[in-house]
C-alpha positions in Angstrom: -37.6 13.9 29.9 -34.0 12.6 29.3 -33.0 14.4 33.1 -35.7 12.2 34.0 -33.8 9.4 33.0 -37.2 8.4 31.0 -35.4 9.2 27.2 -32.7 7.8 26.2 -30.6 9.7 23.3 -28.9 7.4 21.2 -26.1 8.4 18.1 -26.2 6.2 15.6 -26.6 2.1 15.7 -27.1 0.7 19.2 -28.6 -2.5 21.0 -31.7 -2.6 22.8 -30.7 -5.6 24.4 -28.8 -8.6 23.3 -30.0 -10.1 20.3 -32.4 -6.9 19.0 -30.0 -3.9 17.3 -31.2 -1.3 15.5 -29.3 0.4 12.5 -29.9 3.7 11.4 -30.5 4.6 8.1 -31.5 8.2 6.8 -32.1 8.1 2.7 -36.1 7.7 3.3 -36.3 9.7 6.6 -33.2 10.9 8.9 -32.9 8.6 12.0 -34.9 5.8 10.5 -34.0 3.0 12.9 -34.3 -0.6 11.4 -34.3 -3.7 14.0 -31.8 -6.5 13.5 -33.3 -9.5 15.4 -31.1 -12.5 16.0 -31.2 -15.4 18.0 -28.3 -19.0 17.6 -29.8 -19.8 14.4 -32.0 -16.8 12.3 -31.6 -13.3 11.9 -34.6 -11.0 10.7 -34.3 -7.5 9.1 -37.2 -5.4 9.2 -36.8 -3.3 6.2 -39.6 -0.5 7.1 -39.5 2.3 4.6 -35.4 1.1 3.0 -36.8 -1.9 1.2 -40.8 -1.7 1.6 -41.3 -4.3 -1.1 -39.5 -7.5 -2.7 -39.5 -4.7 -6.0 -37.6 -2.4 -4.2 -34.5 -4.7 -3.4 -32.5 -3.7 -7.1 -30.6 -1.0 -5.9 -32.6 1.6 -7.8 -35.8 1.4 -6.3 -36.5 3.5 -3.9 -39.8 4.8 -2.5 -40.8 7.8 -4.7 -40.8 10.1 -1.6 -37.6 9.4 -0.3 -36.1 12.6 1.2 -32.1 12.1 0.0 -32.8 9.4 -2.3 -28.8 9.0 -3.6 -28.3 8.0 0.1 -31.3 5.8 0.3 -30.1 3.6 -2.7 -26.5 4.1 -1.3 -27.4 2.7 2.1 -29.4 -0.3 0.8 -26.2 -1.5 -0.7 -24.1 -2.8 2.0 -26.8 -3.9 4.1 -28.3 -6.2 1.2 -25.1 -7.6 0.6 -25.0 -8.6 4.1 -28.1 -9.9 4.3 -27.8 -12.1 1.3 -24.1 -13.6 2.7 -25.6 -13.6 6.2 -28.7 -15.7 4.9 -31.1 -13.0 6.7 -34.9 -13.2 6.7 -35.8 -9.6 5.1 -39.2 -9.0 6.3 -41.8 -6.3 4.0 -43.6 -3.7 5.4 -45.9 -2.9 2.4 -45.8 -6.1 0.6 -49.3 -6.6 -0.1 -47.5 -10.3 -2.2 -44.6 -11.4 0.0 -44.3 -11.2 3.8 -40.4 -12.1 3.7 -37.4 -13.9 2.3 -34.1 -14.6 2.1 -32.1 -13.3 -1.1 -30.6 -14.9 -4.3 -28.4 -14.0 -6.9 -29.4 -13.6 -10.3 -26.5 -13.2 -12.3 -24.4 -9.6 -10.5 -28.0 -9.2 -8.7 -29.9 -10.1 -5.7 -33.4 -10.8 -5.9 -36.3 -12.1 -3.8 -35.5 -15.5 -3.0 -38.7 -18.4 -2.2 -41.3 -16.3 0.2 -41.2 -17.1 3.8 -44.4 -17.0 6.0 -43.5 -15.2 9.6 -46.0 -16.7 12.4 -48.8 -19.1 12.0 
């Protein structure tokens, strides 16, 4: 396939095109890719299997079958401190309660901030 020129290999973060990057993260599953999508004035993380849940955002909680759960929580670090100076939209997977927000500080630690609904 890839002498096809059909597959593309990529190592690591990379851009699919501008505005829509994906980050690698490998605590839940190695090679998990999680889009960044930004235009002028929002930026969305989808948080897939990292952060499934608002419940999961304390550093912590991780899903119960994470495969190298030390790196999981370790990786979930830096990119919710990012998104909380950022001001990013974190959107849920599994949420059955909240679609998305943005974060808040409680004290030393970030929390769900007001829910945000994503489409109509």
């Amino acid at each position: 396939m890839q002498s096809q020129d059909v597959l593309e290999i990529h190592d690591g973060e990379w851009s699919l095109c501008e505005g829509f990057d994906l980050h690698v993260f490998n605590g839940h599953t190695p090679g998990q890719q999680l889009p960044v999508i930004c235009d002028q004035n929002e930026v969305l993380f989808f948080c897939g299997d990292l952060i499934p849940t608002q419940h999961h955002i304390p550093t912590p909680y991780i899903m119960a079958y994470d495969l190298d759960p030390v790196l999981a929580m370790e990786e979930k670090v830096p990119v919710l401190e990012r998104a909380h100076a950022e001001q990013w939209t974190l959107f849920f997977e599994h949420d059955a309660d909240m679609e998305a927000c943005r974060l808040d500080r409680d004290g030393r630690r970030l929390i769900a901030g007001k829910p945000i609904r994503i489409g109509t």
